[in-house]
C-alpha positions in Angstrom: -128.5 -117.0 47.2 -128.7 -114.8 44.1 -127.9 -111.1 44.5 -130.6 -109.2 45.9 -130.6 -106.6 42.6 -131.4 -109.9 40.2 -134.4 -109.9 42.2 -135.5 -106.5 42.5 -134.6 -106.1 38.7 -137.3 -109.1 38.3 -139.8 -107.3 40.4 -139.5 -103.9 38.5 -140.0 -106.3 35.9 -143.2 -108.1 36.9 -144.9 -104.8 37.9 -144.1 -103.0 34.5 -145.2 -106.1 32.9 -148.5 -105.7 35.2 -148.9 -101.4 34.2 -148.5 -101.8 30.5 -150.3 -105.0 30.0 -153.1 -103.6 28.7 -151.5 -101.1 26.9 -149.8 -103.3 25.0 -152.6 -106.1 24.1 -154.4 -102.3 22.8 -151.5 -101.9 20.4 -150.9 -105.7 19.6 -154.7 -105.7 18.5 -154.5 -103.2 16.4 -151.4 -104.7 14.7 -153.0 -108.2 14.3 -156.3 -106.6 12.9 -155.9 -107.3 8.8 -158.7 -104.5 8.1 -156.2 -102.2 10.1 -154.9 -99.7 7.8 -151.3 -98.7 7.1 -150.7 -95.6 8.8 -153.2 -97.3 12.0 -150.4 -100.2 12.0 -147.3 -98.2 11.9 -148.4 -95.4 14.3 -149.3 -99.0 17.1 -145.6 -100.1 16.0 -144.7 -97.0 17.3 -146.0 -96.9 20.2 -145.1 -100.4 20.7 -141.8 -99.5 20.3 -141.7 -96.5 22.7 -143.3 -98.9 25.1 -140.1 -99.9 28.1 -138.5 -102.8 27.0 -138.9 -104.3 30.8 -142.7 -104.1 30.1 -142.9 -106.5 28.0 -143.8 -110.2 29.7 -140.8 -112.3 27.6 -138.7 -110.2 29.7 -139.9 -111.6 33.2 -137.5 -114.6 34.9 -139.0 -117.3 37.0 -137.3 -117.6 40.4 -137.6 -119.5 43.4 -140.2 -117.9 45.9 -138.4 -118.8 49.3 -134.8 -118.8 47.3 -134.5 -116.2 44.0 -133.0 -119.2 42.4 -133.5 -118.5 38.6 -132.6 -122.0 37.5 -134.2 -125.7 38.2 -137.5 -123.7 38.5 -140.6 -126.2 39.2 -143.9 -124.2 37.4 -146.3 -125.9 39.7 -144.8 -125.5 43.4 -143.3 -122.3 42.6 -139.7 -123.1 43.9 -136.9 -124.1 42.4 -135.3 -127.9 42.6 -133.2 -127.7 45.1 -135.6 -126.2 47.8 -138.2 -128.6 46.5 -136.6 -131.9 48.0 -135.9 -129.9 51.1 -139.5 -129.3 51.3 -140.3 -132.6 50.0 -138.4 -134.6 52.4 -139.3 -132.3 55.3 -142.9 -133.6 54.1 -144.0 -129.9 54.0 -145.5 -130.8 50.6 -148.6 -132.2 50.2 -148.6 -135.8 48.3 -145.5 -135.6 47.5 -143.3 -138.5 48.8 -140.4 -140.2 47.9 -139.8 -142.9 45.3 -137.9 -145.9 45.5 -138.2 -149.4 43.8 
């Protein structure tokens, strides 16, 4: 089991991410925009840059939902390996059996 701060640091991460998302797409915008003039661009870098550093979404770890484990982390259940075959072989997974030949 991680340490419980890893996983609070993640949550103050997913819920800054959440605040300034649109915030930040506002800015982003305005710095993809090619009609955007200069000083329009480099007041948005700015501001992009005064932005928390936690806020942005790169920053954001994917951990295990029953476990906090950050590695061996399967995308589509949500969990990471490990807790998978538990769940797997516990048959608490829908269609998801398993293999031998």
């Amino acid at each position: 089991m991680p340490k419980t701060s890893a996983i609070e640091r993640n949550k103050k991460r997913i819920n800054l991410a959440a605040k300034f998302a649109a915030k930040r797409a506002e800015l982003k915008a305005v710095l993809a925009n090619p009609s955007a003039t200069d000083e329009d661009f480099y007041a948005a870098q700015k501001q992009l840059q005064k932005l928390p550093r936690n806020s942005s979404p790169t920053r954001i770890r994917n951990r295990c939902a029953l476990s906090g484990r950050p590695r061996g982390y399967k995308r589509k259940y949500g969990v990471s390996r490990l807790t998978f075959r538990e769940l797997a072989l516990a048959g608490k997974i829908p269609g998801v059996t398993k293999s031998s030949w």
